[in-house]
VOFIMI-947610 format. One line per 2 residues: their letters; for each residue x negated, y negated, z negated of N, C-alpha, C. Coordinates in steps of 0.1 Angstrom, whole numbers. Each point is the difference from the previous one (the first is absolute). Last residue first. Layout:
! VOFIMI-947610
a> X,Y,Z,X,Y,Z,X,Y,Z ~ ...
//
This chain:
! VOFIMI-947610
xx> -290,-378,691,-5,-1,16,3,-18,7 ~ 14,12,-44,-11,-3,-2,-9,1,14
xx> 45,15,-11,-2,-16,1,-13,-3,-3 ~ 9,49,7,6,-10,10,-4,-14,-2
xx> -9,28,-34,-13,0,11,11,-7,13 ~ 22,5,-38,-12,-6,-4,-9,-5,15
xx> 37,29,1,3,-9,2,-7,-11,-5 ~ -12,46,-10,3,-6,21,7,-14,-5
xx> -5,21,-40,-15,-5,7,0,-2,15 ~ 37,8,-24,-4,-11,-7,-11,-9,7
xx> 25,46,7,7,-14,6,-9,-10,0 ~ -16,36,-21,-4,1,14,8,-10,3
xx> 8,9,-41,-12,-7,5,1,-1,12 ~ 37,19,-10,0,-18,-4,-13,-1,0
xx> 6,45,8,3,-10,10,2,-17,-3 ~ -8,37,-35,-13,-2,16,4,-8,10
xx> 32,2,-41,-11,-5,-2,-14,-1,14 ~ 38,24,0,3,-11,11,-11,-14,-12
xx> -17,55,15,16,-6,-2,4,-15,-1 ~ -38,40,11,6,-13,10,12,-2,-1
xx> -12,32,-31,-7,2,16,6,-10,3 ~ 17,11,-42,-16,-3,3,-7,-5,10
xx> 51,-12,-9,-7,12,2,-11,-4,-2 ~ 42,-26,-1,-17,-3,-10,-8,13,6
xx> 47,1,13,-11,-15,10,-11,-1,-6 ~ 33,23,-23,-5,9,9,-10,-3,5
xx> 36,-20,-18,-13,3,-13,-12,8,13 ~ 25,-35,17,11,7,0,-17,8,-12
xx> 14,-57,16,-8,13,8,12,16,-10 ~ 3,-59,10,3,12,-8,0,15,5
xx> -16,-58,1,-1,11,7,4,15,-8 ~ 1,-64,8,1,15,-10,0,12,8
xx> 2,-44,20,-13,6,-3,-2,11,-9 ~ 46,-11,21,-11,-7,3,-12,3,-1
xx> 25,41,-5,8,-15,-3,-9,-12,-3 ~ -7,56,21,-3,-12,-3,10,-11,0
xx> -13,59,-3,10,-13,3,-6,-10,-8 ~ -11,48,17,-5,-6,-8,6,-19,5
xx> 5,40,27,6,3,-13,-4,-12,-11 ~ -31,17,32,8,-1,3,11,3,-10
xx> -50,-15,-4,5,9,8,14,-1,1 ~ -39,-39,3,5,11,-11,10,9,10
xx> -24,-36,22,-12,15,-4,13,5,-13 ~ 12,-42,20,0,8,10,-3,18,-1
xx> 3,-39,-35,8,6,4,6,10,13 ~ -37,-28,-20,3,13,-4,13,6,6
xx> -12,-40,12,-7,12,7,0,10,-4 ~ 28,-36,-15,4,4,16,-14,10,3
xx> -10,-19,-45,15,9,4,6,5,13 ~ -35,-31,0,-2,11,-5,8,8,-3
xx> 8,-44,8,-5,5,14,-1,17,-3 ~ 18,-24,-33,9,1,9,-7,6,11
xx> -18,-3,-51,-4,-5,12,11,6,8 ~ 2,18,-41,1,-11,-4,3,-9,13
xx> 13,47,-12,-8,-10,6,3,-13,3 ~ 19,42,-35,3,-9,6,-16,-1,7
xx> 28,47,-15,-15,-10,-2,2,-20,11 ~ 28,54,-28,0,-10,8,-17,-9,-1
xx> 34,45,-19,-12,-4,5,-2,-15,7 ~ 34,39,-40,-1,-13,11,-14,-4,1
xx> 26,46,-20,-11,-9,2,3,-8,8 ~ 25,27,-35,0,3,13,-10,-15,-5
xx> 16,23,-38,-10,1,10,-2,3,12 ~ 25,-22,-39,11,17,9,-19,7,9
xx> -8,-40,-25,7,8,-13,7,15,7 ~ -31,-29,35,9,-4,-6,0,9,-13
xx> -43,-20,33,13,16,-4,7,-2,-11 ~ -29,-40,36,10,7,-8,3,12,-5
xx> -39,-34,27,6,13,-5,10,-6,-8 ~ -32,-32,32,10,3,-12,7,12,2
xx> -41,-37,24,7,19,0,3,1,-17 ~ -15,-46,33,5,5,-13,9,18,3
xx> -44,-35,29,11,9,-3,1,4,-14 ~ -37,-37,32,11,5,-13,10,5,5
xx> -47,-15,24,14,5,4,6,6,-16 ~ -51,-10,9,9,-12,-2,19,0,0
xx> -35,33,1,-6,-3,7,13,-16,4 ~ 19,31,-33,-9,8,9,-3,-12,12
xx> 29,9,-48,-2,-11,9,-16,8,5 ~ 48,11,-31,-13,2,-2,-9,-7,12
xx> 43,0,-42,-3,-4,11,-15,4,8 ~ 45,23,-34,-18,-2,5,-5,-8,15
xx> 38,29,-37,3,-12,10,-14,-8,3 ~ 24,51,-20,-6,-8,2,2,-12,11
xx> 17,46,-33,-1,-4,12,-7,-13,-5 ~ 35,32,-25,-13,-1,3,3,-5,12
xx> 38,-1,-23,-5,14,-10,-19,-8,5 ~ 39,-36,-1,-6,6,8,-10,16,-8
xx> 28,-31,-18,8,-1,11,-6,6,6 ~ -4,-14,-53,-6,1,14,9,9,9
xx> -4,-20,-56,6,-6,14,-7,4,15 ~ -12,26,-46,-4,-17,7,12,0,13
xx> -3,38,-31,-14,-5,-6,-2,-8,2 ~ 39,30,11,-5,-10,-10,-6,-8,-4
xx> -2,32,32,6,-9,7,2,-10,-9 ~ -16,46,-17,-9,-11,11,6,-16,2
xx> 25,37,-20,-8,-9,-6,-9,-12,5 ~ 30,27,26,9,-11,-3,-11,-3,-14
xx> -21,34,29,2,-16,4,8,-6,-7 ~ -15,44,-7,-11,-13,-11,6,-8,9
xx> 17,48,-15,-1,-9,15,-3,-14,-5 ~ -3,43,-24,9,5,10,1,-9,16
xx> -33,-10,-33,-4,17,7,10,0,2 ~ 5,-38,-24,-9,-1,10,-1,8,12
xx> 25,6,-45,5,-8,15,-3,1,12 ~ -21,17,-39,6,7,4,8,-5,9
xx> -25,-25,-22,-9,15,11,9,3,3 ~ 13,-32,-25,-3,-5,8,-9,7,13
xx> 14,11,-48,10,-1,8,-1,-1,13 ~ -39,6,-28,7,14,5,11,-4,7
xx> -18,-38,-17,-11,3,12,9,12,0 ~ 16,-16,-33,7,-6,10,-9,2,11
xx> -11,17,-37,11,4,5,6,-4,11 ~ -43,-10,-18,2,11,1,12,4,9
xx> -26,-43,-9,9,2,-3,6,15,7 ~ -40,-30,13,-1,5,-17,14,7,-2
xx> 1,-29,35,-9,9,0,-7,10,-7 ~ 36,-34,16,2,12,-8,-13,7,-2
xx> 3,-43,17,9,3,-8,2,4,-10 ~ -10,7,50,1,-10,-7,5,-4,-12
xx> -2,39,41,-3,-1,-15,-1,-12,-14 ~ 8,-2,51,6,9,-7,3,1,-15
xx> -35,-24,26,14,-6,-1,14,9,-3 ~ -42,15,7,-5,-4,-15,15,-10,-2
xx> 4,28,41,-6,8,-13,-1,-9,-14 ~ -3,-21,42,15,6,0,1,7,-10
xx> -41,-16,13,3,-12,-5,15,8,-7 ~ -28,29,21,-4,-3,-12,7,-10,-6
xx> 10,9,46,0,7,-10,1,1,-14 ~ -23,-30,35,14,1,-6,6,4,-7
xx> -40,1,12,3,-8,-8,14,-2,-8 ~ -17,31,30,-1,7,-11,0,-12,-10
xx> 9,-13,45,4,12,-3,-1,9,-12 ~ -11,-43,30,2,3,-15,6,7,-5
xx> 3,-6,44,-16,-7,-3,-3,-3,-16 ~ 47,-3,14,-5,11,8,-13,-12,-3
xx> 40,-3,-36,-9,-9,14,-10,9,4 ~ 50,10,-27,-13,4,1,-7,-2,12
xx> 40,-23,-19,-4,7,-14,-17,6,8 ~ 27,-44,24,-6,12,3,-7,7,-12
xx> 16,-44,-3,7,13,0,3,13,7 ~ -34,-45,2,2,7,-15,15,8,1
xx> -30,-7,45,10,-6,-10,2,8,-16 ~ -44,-4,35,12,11,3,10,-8,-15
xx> -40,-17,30,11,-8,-2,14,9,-5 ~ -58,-4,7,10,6,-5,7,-5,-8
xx> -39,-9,44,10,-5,-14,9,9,-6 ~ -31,12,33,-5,-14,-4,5,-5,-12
xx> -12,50,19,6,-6,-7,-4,-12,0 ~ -7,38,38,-6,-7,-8,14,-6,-2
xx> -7,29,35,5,-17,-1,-6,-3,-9 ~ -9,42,6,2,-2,11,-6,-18,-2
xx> 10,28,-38,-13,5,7,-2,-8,14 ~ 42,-7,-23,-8,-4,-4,-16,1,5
xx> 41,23,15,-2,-15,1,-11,-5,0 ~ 8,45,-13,-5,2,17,-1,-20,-3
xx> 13,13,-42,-12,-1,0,-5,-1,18 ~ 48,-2,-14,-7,-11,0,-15,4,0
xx> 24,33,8,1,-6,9,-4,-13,0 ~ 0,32,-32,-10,5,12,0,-14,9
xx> 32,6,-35,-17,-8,-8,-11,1,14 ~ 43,12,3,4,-11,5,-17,-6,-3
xx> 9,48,-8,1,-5,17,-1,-13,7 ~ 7,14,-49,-16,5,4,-1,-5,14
xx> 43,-5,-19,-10,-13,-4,-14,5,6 ~ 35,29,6,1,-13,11,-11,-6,-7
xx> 1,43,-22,-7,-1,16,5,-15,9 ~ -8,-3,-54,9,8,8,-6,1,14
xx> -17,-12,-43,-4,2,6,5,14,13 ~ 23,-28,-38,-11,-14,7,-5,12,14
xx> 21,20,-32,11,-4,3,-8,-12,10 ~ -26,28,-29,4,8,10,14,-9,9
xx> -22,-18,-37,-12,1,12,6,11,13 ~ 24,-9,-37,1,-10,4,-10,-5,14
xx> 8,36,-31,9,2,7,4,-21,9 ~ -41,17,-31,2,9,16,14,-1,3
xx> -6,-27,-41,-12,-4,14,3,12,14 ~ 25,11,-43,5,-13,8,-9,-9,17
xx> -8,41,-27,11,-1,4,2,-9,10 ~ -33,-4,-31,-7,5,13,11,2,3
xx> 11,-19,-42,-5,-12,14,-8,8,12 ~ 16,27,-37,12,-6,7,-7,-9,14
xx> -32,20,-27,6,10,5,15,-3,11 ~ -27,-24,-33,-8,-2,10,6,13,11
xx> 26,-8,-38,-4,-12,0,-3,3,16 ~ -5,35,-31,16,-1,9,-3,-14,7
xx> -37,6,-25,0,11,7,13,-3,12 ~ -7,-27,-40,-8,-3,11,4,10,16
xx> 16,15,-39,11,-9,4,-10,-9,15 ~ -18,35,-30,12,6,5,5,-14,9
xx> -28,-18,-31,-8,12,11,9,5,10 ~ 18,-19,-40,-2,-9,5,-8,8,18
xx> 28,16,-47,-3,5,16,-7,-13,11 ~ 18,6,-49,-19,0,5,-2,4,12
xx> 47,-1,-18,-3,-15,-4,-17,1,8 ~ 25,42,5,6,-15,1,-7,-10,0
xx> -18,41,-18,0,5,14,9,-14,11 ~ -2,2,-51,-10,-8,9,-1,3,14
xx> 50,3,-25,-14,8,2,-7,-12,7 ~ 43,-14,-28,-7,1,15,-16,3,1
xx> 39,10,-40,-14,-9,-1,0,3,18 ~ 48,2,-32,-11,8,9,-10,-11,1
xx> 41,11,-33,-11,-12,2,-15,5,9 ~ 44,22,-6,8,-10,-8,-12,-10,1
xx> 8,38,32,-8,0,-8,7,-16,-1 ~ 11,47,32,2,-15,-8,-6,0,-7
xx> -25,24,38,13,3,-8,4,-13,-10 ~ -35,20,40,4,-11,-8,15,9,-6
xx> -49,22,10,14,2,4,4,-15,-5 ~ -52,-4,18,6,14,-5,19,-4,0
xx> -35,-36,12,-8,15,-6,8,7,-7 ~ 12,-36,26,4,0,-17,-8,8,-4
xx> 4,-3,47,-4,-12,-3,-2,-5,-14 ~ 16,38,18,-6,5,3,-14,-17,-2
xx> 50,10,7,-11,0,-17,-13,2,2 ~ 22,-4,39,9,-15,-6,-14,5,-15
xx> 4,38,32,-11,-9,5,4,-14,-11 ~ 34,31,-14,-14,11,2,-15,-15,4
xx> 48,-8,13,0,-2,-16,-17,8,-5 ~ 23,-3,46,-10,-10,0,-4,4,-16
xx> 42,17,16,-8,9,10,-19,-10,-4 ~ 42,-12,-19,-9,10,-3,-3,4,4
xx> 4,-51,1,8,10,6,-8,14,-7 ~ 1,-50,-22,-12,7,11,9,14,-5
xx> 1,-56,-16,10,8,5,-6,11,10 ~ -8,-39,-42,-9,7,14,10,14,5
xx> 0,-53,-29,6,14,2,-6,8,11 ~ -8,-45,-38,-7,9,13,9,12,-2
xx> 8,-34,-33,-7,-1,11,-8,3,10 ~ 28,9,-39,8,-9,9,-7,-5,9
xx> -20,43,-29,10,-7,-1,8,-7,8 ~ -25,29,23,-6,-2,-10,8,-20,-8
xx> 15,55,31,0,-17,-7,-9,1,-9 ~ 11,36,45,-6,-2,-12,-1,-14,-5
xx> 29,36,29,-5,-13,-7,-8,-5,-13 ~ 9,43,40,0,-4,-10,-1,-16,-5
xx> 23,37,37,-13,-1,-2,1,-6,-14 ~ 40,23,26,-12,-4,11,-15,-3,-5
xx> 39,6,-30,-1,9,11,-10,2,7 ~ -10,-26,-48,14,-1,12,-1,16,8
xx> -23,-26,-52,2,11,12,10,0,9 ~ -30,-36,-32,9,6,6,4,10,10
xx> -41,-22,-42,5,8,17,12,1,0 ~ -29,-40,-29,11,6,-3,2,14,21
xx> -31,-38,-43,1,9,16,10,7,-6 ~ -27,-42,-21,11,7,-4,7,8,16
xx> -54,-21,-3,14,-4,-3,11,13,-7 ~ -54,-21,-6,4,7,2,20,-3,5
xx> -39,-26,11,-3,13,0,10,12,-1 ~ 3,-60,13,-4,11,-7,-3,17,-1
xx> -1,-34,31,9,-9,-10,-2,7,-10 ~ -20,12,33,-10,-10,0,8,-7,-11
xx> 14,43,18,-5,0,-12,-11,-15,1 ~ 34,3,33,11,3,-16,-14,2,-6
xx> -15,-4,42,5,-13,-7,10,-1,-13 ~ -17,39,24,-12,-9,-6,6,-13,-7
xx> 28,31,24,3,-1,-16,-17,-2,-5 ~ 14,-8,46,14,-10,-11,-7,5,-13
xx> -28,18,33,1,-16,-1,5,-6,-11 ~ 5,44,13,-11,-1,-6,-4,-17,-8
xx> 34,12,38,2,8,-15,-10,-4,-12 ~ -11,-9,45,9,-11,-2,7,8,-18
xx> -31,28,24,-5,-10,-3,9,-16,-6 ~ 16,45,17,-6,-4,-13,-6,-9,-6
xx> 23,16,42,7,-11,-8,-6,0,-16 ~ 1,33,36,-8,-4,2,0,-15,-4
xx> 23,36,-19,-13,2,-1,-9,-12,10 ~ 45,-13,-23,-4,9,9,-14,2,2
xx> 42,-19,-38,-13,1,4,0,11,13 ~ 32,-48,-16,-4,16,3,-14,5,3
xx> 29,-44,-28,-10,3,8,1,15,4 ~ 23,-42,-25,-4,10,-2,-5,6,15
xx> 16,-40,-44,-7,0,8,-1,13,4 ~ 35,-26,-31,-11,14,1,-3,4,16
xx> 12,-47,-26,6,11,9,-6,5,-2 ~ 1,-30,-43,-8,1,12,13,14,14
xx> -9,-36,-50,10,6,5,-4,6,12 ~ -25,-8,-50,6,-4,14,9,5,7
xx> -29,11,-43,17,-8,-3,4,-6,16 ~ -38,32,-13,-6,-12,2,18,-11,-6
xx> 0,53,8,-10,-6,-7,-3,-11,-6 ~ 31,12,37,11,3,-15,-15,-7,-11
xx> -11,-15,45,7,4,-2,5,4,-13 ~ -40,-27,32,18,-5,-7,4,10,-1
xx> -53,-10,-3,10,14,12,14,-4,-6 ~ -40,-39,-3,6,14,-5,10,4,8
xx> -50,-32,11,15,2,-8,7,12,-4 ~ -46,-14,20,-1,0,-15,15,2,-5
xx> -18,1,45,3,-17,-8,1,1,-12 ~ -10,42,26,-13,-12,3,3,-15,-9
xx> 38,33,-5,-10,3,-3,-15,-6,4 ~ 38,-10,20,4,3,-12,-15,1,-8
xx> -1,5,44,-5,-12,1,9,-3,-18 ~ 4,48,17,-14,-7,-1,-7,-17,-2
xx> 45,19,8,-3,9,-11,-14,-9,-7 ~ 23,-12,44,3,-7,-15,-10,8,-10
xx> -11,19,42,0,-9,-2,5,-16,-12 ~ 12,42,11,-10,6,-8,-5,-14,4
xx> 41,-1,11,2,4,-11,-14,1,-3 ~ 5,-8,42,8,-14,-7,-3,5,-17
xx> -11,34,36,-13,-11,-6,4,-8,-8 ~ 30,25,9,-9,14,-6,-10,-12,-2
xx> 42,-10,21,-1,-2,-13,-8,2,-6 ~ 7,8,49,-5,-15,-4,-5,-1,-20
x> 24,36,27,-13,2,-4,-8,-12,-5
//
């Protein structure tokens, strides 16, 4: 499928540069470039032979008839190969029957489709944005977005320390997003076809594009230092590419770690001052954001008696 942009993409930069189409016409030597049509593969169709009339108008066409469907050449440089069960919606691009012709013109319904094209354009990139908004807005990341907000409301942000390979940083959630989308599209944005290719990927499954877009190791999550009545803690998230989640929160102070450590609940394991709780532990109701105050403020009011 790779070929459908590679090709309407020469066609077109031929033609933007002012050069020529190499074949029997011109005295060059060229491959015969070729392509299939499917209905939902028009826009990339549409593409290649905008870029045959930026070279010129009219060409030398030729149909072939097979079993299965038809070929249609336009001399040595564009072959379009479309099944008969399609041949009805394919002319439908010609305004009306093709048949051989020794010097066909490419209908304006071609060349003046500029509107049309906006159209597919803005039509590919909503594809691409909802299948990206819908891949972001899974039930772990919503769960994990919950869980940094219980933090935050609580503890507060001092520093944000989430690593550059983490693809999506919690507390920028529709930043993100957006960032993943326009890093998508990069590029391409204007470019019809390769936006339809790139829908259609997307909507089956946008991670191995996704994952393209930067070096990262982590799907979502965060790393945030946040500091309460002089006492610093770092709460760091993880949800992986598989999406399983990792929780953890360091303390900074020794004494205070030993007192949280009395009030959390059970299950919740400790390696020196690191602490790794369970998703659960964020509940609303006195989860383990309410208990790191309450650690905070009893042990305030201790050293201050």
């Amino acid at each position: 499928m790779s070929s459908f942009y590679d090709l309407a993409s020469k066609l077109q930069e031929d033609g933007a540069g002012g050069g020529s189409v190499t074949g029997p016409t011109s005295g060059g030597a060229t491959t015969m470039d070729a392509i299939s049509y499917l209905p939902t593969q028009v826009g990339v169709v549409r593409a290649a032979l905008t870029g045959l009339g930026k070279k010129k108008r009219k060409w030398n066409m030729e149909v072939l008839e097979g079993e299965t469907g038809r070929t249609v050449k336009f001399e040595d440089a564009l072959q379009i190969n479309v099944p008969n069960e399609h041949w009805d919606s394919f002319q439908k691009m010609f305004d009306g029957n093709l048949g051989n012709d020794s010097s066909f013109e490419l209908p304006s319904a071609i060349m003046d489709s500029e509107d049309e094209t906006v159209l597919d354009i803005e039509g590919e990139k909503s594809v691409i944005h909802l299948a990206v908004e819908s891949f972001f807005r899974c039930p772990q990341v919503i769960a994990l977005q919950k869980i940094y907000e219980r933090w935050v409301s609580r503890l507060g942000v001092k520093e944000n320390k989430t690593p550059k390979y983490v693809l999506l940083p919690m507390g920028k959630l529709e930043e993100g997003i957006e960032a993943v989308y326009n890093a998508l599209i990069h590029g391409i944005e204007e470019d019809c076809g390769q936006l339809e290719m790139l829908s259609e990927r997307v909507d089956e499954d946008p991670l191995p594009d996704i994952q393209k877009t930067g070096e990262y190791k982590v799907l979502a999550g965060t790393r945030i230092r946040s500091e309460l009545e002089g006492f610093g803690l770092i709460f760091e998230a993880r949800l992986g590419f598989d999406k399983s989640l990792k929780l953890s929160f360091l303390v900074e102070d020794g004494e205070l770690a030993d007192k949280i450590e009395e009030s959390l609940p059970s299950g919740v394991r400790r390696v020196g001052n690191v602490f790794y709780p369970e998703a659960q532990c964020f509940g609303p109701n006195h989860g383990i954001p309410d208990l790191l105050v309450e650690a905070i403020q009893e042990l305030k009011g201790e050293i201050h008696e």
